[in-house]
Backbone bond lengths (Angstrom), bond angles and torsions (degrees), N, CA, C in turn:
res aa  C-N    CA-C-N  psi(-1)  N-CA   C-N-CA  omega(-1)  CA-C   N-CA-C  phi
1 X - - - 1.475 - - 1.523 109.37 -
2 X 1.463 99.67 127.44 1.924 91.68 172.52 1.113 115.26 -86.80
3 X 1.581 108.27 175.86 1.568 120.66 -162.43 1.390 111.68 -80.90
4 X 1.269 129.32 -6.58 1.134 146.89 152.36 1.812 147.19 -90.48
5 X 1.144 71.60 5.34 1.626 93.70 178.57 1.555 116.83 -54.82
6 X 1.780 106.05 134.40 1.395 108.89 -161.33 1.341 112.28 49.24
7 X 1.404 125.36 23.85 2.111 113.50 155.04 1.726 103.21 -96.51
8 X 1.072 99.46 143.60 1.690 108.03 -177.39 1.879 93.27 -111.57
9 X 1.547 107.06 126.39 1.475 120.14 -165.24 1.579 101.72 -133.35
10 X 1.357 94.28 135.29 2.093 88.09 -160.48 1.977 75.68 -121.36
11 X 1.631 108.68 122.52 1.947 91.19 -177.04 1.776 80.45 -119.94
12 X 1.244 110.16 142.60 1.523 134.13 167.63 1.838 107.90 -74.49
13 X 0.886 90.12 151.76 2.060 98.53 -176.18 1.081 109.48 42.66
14 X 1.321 114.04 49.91 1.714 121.43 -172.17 2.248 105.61 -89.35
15 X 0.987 103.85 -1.07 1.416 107.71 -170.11 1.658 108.68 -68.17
16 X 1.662 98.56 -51.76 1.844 90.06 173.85 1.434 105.33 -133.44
17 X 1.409 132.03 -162.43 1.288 151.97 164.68 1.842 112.12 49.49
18 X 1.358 122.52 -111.85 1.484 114.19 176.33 1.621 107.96 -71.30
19 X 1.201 136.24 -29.69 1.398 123.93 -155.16 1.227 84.84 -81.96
20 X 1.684 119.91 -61.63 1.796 104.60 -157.45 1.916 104.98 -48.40
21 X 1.371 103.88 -74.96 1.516 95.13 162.54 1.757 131.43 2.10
22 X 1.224 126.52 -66.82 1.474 135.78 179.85 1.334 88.81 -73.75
23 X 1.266 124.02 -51.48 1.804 105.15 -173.85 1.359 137.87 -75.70
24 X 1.218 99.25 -1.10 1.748 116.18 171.59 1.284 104.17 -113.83
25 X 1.493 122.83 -13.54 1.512 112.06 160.80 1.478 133.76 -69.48
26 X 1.706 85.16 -38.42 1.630 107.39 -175.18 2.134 93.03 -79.00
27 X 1.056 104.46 -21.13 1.715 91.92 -171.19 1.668 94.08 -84.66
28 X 1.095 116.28 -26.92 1.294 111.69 178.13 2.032 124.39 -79.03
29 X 1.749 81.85 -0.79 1.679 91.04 -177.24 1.475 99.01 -115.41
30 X 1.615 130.03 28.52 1.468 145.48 179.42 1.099 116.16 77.70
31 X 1.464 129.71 -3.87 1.222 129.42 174.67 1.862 114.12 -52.59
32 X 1.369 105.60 152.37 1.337 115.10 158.03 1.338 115.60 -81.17
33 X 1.787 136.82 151.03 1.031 107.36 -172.92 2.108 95.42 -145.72
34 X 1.074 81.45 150.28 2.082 91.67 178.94 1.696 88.03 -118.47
35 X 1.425 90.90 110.94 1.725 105.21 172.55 1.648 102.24 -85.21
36 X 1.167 122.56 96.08 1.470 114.58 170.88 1.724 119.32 -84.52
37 X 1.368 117.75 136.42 1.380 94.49 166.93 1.542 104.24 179.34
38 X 1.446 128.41 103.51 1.830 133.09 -168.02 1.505 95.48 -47.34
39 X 0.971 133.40 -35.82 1.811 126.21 -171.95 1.248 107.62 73.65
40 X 1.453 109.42 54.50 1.735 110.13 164.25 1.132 108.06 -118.44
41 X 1.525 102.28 168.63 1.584 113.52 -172.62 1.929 106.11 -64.80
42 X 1.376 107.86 -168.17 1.416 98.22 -135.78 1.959 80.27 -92.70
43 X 1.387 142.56 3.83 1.001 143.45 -150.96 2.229 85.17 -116.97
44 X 1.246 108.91 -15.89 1.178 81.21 -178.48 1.700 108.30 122.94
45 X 1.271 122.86 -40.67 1.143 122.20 -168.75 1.725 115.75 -95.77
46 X 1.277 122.84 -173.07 1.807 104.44 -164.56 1.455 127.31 51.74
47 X 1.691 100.95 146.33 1.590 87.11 163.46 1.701 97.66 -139.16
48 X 1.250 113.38 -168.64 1.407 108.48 -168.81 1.754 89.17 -172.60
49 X 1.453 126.48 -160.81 1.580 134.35 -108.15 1.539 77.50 -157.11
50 X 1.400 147.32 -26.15 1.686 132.25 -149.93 0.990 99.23 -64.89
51 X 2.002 141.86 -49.13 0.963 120.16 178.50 1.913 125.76 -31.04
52 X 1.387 115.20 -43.20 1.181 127.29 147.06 2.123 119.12 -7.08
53 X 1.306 70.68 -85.85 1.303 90.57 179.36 1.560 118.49 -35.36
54 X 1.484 95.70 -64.44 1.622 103.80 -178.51 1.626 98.22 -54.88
55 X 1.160 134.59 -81.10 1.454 145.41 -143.72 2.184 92.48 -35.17
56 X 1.766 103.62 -46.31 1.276 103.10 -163.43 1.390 110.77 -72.09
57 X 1.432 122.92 -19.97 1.350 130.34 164.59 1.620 123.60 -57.08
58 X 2.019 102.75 -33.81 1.499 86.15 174.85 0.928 118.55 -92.86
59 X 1.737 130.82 -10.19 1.127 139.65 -170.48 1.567 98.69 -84.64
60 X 1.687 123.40 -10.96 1.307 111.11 174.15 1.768 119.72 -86.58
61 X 1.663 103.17 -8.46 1.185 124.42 -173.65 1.916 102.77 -93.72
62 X 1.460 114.79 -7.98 1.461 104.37 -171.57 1.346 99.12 112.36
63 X 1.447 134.56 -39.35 1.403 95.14 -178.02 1.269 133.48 -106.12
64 X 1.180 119.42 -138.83 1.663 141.82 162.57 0.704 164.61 -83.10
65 X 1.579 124.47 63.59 1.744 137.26 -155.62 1.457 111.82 -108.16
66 X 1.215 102.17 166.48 1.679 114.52 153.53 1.783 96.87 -158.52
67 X 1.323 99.87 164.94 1.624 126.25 170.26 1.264 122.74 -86.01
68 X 1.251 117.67 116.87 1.567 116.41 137.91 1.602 126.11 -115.03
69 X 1.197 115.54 135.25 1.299 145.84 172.34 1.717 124.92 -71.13
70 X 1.344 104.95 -18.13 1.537 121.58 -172.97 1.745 113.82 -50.84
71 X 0.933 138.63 147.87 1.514 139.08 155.62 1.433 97.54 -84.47
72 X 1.591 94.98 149.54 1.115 108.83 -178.55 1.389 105.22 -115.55
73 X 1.186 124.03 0.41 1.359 125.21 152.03 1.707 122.01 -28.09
74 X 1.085 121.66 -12.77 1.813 127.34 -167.33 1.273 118.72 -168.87
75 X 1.570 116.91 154.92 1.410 98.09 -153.57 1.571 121.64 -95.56
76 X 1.846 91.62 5.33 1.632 95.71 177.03 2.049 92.96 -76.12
77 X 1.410 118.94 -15.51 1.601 95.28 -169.40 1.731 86.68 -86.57
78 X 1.054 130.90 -4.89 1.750 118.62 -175.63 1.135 97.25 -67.43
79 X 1.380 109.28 -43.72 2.116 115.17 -145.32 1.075 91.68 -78.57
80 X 1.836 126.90 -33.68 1.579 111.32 -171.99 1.644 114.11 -83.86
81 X 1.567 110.19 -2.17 1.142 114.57 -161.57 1.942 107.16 -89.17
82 X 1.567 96.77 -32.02 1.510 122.24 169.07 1.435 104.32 -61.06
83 X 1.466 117.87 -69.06 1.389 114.43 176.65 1.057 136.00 -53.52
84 X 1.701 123.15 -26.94 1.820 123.33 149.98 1.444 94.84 -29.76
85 X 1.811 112.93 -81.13 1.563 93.87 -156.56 1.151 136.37 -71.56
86 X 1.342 105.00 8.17 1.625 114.47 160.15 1.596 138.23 -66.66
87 X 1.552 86.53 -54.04 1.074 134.55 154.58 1.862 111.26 -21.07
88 X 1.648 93.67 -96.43 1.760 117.42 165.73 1.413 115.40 -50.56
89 X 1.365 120.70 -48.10 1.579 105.35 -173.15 1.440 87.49 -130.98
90 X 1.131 165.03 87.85 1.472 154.86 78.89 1.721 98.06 106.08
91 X 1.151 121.59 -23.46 1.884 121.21 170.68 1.545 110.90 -150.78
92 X 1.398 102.79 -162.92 1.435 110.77 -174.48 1.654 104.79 -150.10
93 X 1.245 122.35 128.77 1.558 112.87 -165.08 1.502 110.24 -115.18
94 X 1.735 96.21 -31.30 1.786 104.29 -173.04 1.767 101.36 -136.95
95 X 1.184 101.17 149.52 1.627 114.40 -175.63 1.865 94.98 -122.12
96 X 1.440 112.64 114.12 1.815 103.17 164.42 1.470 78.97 -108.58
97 X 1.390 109.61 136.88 1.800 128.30 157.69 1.949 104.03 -99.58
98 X 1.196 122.32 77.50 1.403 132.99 168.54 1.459 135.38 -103.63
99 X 1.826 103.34 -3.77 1.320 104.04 165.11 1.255 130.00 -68.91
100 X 0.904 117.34 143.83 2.014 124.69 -160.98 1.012 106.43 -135.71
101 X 1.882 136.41 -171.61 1.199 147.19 169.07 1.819 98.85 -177.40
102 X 0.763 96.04 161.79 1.862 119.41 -177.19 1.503 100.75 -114.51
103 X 1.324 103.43 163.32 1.476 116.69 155.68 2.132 83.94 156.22
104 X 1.313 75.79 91.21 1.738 100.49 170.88 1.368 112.77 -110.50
105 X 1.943 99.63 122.89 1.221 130.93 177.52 1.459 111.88 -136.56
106 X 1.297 119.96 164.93 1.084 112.44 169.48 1.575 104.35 -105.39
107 X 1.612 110.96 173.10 1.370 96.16 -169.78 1.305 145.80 -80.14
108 X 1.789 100.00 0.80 1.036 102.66 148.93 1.537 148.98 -97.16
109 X 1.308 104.58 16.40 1.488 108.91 169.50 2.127 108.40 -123.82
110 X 1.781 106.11 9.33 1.322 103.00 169.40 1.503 112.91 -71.40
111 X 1.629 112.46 142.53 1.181 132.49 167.67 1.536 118.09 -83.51
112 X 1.024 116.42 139.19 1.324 113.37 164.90 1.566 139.57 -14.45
113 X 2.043 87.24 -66.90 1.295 114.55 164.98 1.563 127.17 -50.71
114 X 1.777 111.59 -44.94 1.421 124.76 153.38 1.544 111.31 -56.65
115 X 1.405 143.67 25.89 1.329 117.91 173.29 1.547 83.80 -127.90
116 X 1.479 106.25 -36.59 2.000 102.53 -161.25 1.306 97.54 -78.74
117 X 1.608 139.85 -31.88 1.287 127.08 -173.77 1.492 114.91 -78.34
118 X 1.419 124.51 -2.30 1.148 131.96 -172.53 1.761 100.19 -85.39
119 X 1.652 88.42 -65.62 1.893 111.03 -170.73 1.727 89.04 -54.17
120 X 1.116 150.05 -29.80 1.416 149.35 -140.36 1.677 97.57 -105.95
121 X 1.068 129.62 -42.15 1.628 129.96 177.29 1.455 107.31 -90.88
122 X 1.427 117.18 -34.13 1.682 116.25 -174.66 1.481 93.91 -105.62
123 X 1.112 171.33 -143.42 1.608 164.85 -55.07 1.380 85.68 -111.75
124 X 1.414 117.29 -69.65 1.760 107.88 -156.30 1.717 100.10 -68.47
125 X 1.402 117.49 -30.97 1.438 109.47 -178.92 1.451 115.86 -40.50
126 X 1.719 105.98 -59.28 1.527 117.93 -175.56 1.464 119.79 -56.66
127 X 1.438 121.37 -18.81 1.239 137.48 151.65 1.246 124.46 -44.57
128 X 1.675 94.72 -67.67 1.908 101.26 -169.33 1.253 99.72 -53.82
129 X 1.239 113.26 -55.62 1.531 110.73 -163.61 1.950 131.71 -67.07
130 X 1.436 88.59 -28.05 1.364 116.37 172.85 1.780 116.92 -70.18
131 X 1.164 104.90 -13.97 2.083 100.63 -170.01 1.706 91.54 -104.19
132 X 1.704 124.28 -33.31 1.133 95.87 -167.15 1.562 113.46 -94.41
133 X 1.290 107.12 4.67 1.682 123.58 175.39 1.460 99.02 -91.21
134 X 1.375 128.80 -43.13 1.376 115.86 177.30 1.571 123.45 -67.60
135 X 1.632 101.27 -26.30 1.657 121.31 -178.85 1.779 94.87 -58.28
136 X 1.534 110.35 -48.04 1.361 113.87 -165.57 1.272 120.66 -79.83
137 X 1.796 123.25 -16.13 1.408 121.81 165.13 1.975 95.74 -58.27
138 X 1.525 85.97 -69.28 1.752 87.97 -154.15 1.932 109.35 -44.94
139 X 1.346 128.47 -36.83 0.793 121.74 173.08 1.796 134.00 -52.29
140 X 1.250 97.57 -51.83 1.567 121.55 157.14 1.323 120.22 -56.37
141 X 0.933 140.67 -75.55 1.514 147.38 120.63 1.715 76.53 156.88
142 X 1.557 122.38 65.09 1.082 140.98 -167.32 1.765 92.97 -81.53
143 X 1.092 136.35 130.52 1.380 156.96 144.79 1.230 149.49 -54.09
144 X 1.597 138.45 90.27 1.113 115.33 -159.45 1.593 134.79 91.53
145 X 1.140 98.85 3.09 1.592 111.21 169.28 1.741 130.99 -72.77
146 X 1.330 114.25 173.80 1.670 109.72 -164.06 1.176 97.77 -151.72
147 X 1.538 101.00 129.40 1.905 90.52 170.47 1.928 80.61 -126.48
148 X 1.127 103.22 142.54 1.533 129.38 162.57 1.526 99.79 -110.23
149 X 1.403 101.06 131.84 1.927 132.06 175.18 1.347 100.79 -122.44
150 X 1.765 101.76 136.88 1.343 91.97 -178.80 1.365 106.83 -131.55
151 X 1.519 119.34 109.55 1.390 136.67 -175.86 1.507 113.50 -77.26
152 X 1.498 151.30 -157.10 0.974 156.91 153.12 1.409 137.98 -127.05
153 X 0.973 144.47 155.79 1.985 128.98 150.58 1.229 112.87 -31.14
154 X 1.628 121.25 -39.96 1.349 140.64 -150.15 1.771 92.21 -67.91
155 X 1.237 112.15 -65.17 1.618 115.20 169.71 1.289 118.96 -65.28
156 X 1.309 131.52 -60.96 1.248 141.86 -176.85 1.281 105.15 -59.19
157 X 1.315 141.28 -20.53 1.383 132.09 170.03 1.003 127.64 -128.82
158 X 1.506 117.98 -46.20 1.610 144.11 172.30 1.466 115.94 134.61
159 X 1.344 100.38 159.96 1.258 111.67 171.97 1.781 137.79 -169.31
160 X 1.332 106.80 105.50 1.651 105.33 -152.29 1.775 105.67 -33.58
161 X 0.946 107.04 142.06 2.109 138.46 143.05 1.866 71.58 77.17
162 X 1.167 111.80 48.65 2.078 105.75 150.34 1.359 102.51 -138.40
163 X 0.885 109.41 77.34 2.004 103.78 -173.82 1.746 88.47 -87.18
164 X 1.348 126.55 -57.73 1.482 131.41 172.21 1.292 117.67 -11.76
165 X 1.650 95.01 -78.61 1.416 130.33 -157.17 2.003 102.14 -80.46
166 X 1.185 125.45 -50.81 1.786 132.62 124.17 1.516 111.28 1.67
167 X 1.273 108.24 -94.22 1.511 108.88 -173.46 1.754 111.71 -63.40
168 X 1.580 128.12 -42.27 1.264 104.08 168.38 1.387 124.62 -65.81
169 X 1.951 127.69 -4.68 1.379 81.36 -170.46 1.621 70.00 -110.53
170 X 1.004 139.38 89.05 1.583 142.33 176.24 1.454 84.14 -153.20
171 X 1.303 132.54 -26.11 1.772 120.27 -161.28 1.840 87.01 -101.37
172 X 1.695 103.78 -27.02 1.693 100.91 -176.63 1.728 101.12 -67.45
173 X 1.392 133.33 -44.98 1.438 114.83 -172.49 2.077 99.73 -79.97
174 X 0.731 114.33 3.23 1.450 107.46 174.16 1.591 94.77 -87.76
175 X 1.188 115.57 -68.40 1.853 124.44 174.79 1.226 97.68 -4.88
176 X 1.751 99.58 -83.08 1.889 116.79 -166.76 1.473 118.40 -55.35
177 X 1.248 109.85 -28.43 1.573 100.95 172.27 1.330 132.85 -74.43
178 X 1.728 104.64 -25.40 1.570 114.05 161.22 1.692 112.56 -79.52
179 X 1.298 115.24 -19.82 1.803 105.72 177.91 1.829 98.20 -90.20
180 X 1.150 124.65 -16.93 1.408 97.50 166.99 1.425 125.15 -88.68
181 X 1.015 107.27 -8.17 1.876 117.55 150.52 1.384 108.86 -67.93
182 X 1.265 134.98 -31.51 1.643 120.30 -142.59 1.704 73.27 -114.98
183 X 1.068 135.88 -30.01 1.717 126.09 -172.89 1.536 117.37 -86.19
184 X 1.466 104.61 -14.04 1.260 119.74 -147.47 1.733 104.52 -68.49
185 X 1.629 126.35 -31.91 1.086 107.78 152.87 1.553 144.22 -98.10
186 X 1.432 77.21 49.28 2.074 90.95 -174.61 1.518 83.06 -101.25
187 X 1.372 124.13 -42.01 1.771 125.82 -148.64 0.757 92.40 116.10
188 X 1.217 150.80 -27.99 1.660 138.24 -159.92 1.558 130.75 -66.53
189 X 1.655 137.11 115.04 1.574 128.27 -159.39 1.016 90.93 -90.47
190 X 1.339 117.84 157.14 1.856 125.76 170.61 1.672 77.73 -117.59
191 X 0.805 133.90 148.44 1.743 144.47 133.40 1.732 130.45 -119.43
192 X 1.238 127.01 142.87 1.375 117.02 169.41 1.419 123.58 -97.53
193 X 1.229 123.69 143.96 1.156 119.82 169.33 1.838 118.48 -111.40
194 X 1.181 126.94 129.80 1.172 144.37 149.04 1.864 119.31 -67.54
195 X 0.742 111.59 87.54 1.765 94.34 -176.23 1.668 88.13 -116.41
196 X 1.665 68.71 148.31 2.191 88.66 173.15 1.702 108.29 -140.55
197 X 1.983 87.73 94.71 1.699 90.82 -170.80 1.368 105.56 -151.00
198 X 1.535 121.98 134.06 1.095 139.31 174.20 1.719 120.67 -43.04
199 X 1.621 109.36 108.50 1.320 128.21 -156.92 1.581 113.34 -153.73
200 X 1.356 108.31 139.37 1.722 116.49 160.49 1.336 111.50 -12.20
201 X 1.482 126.63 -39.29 1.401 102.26 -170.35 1.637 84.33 -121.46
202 X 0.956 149.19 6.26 1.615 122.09 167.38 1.517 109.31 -104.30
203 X 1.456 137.26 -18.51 1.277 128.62 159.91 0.961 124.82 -56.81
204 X 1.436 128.28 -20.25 1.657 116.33 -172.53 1.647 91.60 -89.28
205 X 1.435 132.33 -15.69 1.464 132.78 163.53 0.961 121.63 -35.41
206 X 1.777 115.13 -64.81 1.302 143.71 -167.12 2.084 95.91 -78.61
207 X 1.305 129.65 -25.83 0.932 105.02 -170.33 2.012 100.36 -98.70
208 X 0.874 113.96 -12.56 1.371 119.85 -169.56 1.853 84.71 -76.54
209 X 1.392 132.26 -22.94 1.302 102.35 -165.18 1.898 92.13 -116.29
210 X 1.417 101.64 43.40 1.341 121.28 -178.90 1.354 121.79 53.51
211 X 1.013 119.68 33.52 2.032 122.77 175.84 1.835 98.28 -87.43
212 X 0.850 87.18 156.78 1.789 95.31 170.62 2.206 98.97 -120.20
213 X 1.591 87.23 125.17 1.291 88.48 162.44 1.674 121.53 -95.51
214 X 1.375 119.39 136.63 1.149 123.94 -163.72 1.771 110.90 -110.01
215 X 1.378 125.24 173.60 1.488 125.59 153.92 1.634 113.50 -29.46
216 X 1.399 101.50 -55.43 1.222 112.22 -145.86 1.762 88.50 -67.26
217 X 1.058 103.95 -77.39 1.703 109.30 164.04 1.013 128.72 -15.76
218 X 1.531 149.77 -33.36 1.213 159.07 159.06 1.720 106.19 -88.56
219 X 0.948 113.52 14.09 2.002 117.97 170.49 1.396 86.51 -105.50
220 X 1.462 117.62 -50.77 1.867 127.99 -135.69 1.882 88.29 -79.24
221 X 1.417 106.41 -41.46 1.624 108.27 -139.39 1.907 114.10 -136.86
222 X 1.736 82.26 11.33 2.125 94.30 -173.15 1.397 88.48 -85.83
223 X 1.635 92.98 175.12 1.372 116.92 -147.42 2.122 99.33 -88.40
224 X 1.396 99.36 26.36 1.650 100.88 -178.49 1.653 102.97 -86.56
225 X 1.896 99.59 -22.94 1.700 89.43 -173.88 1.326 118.05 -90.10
226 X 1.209 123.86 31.83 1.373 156.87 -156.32 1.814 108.94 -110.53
227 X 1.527 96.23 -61.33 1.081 102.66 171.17 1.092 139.16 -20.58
228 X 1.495 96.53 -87.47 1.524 104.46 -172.20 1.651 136.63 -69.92
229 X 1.334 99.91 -5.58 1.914 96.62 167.86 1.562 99.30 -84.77
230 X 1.290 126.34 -8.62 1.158 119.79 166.21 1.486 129.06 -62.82
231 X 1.776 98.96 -45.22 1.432 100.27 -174.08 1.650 111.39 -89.67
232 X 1.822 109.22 -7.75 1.167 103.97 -177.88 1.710 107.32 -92.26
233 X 1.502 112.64 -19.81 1.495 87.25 149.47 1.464 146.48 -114.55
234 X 1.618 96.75 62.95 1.311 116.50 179.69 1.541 87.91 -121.80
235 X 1.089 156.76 2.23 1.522 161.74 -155.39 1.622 96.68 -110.66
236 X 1.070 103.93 163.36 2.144 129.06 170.62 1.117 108.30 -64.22
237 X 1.259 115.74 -13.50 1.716 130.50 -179.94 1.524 111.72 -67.09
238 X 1.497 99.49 -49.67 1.809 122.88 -176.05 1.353 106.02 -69.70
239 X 1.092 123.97 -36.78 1.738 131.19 -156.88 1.678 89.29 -22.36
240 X 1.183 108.42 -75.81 1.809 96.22 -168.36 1.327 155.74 -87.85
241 X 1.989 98.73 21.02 0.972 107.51 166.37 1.699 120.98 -111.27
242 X 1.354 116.41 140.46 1.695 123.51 -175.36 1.197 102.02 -143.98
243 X 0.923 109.75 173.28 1.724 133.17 -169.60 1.478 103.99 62.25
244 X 0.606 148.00 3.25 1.839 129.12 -149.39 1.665 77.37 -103.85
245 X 1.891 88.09 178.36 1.666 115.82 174.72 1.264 95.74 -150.03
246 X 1.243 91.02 124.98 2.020 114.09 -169.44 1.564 117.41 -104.00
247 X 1.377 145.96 79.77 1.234 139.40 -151.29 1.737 98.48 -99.04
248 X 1.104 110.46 128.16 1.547 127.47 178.86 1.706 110.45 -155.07
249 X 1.407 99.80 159.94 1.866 122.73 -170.20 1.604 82.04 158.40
250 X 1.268 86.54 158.90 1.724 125.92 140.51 1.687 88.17 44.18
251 X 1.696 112.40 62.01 1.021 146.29 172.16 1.789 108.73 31.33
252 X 1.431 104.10 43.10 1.331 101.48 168.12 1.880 99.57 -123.55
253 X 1.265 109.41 163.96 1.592 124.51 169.75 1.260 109.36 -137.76
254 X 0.784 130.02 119.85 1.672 133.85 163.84 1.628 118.72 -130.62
255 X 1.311 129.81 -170.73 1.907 127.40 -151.65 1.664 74.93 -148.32
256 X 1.434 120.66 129.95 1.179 120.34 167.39 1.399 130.79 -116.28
257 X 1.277 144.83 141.83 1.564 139.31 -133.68 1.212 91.46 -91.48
258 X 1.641 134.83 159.04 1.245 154.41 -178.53 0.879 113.68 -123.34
259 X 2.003 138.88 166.95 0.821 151.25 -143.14 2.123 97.70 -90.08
260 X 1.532 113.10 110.40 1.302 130.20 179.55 1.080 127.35 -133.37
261 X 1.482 150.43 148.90 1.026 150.92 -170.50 1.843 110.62 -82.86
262 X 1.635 107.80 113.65 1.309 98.50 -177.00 1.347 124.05 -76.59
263 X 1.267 92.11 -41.62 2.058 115.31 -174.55 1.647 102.04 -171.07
264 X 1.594 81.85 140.08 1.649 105.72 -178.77 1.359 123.21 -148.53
265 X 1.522 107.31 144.23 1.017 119.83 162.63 1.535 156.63 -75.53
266 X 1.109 160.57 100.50 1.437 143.43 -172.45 1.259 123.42 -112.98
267 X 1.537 114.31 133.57 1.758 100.35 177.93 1.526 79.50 -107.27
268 X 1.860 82.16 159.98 1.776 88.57 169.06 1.535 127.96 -78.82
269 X 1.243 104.91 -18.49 1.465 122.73 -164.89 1.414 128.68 -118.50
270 X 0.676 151.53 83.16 1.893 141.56 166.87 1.765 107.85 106.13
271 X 1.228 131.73 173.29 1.229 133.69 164.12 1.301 122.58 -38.42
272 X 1.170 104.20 148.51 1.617 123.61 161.88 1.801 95.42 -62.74
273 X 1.692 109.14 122.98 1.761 111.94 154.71 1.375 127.63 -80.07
274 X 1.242 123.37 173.80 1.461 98.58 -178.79 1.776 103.92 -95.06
275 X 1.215 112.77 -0.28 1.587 114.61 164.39 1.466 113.94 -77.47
276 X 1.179 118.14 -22.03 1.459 129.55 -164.32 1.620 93.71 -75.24
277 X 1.788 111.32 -58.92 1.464 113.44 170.79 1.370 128.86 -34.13
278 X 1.648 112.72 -57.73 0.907 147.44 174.11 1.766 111.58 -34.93
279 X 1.683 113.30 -3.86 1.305 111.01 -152.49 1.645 80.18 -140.94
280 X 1.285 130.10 -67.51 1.180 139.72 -143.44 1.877 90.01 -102.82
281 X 0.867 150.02 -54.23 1.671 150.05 -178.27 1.584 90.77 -33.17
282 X 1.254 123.71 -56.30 1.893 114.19 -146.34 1.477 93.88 -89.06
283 X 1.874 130.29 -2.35 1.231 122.91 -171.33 1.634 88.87 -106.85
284 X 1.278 123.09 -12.48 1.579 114.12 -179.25 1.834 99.10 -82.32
285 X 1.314 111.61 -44.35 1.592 110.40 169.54 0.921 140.49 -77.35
286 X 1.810 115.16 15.49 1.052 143.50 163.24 1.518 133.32 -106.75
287 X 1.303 86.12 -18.13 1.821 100.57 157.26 1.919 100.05 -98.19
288 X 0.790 132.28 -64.89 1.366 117.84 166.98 1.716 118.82 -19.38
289 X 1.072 109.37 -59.06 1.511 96.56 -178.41 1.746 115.59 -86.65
290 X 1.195 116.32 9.79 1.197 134.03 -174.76 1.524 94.21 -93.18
291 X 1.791 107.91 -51.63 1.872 99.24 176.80 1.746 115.06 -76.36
292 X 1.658 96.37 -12.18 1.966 86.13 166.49 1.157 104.17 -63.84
293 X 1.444 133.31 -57.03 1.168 139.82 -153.59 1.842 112.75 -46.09
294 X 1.478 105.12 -51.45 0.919 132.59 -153.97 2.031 104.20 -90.35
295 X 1.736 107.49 -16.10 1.501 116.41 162.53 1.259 98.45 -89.72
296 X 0.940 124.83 -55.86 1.468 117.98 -166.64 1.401 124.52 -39.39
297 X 2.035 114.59 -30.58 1.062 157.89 -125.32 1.789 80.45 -100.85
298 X 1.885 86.51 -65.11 1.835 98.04 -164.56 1.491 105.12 -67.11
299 X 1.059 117.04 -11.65 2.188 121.49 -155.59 0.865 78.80 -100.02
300 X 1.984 160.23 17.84 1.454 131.39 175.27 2.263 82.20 -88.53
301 X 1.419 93.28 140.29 1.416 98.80 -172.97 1.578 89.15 -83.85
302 X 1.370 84.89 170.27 1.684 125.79 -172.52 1.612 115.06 -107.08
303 X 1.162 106.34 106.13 1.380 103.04 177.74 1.595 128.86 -67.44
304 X 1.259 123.64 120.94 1.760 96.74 -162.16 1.801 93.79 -117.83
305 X 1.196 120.11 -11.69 1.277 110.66 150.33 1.842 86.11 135.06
């Protein structure tokens, strides 16, 4: 019996790279599954049939799919995207928000159009899809549910000519940290994911700055090692962890630190001077890089064999 048995899991950009992955994992862990995915190229535009594809793959493996086609760009494609799995299997247990799109510029040659079609599939996506699945826990008084958000390095750290794609998935781990407060007495986990894995839209990265991706490279670093902290925290296992952001690929997992107060100051009395700064600013950015020092220290991974 899988660890998912009887959960109904609706995953967004499920057609190629990380989504199909989680959805043939999770169908392979008994889940029911709603393959969502418009079937456009990796910039956003076109659509096409792969969701297709996947659904017939799990149903060739034994299980339980159906398709949706919806954009998740808006929240009439969320509500219809919720109601497939209502629809097909009678509830909805887990939400992955993993549909994405590219369109990398730097900021001085981004268009308009390149900033809203980005923020519109990645920030507002995790939205659409997220209010009418959350509308449907609290209403139901549904139990035990999981939504996985999937943010990046790109936000969470940076990353040249993605200021777009940067700021939405920087607004996506802000999102998840306020819905695992706002779900938190349904049962419901919000978690983030960071994944760093060889895909349609990050190889042409690696080849534009002349690397060649190989076999070996897509065993070491594809979007399969992605998977599974996904489906394991959608399991009875997860029940009590939320908020966090979990970065894994290329057979590492690690929990990554969030925005906290390192060291501070207080006067009791009147304004900050600008001599006063002048004294205390370079000792606040000096304990700051004192706690990089000291993450960087803990983030050397652990070999466990």
């Amino acid at each position: 019996m899988g660890r998912l048995e009887d959960k109904v899991a609706v995953i967004t950009g499920a057609g190629r790279g990380i989504g199909r992955e989680i959805a043939l994992l999770m169908a392979r862990e008994g889940a029911s599954v709603v393959v969502n995915d418009l079937g456009g190229n990796a910039d956003g535009t076109g659509t096409g049939k792969i969701a297709d594809d996947v659904v017939a793959e799990i149903r060739a493996l034994g299980g339980e799919a159906v398709s949706n086609t919806d954009s998740v760009a808006d929240v009439a494609g969320g509500e219809r995207l919720v109601q497939t799995a209502l629809d097909a299997f009678g509830g909805m247990d887990i939400l992955v928000n993993n549909a994405g799109i590219l369109r990398d510029r730097t900021i001085f040659n981004m268009e308009e159009s390149d900033w809203d079609a980005v923020q519109a599939v990645h920030l507002k996506g995790h939205y659409a899809c997220s209010r009418p699945f959350a509308r449907y826990i609290r209403d139901s008084n549904r139990t035990g549910c999981r939504i996985l958000n999937f943010s990046s390095v790109s936000g969470l750290i940076g990353n040249f000519g993605q200021a777009n794609y940067g700021a939405a998935k920087a607004g996506i781990a802000g999102f998840s940290r306020v819905l695992a407060l706002e779900l938190a007495k349904y049962g419901c986990t919000v978690n983030t994911i960071s994944p760093g894995a060889l895909t349609r839209m990050t190889i042409p990265l690696r080849e534009k700055r002349g690397e060649q991706v190989a076999d070996e490279d897509l065993n070491e670093g594809g979007p399969q090692h992605v998977a599974p902290i996904c489906a394991w925290l959608a399991t009875d296992a997860a029940a009590g962890i939320t908020g966090q952001i979990f970065h894994t690929g290329r057979g590492g997992i690690a929990i990554m630190q969030q925005p906290a107060i390192i060291r501070q100051f207080h006067k009791s009395s009147g304004v900050w001077t600008l001599a006063e700064l002048d004294r205390y600013v370079p000792q606040l950015v000096s304990a700051k890089l004192e706690h990089d020092r000291m993450v960087q220290s803990a983030a050397i991974p652990q070999e466990i064999g």
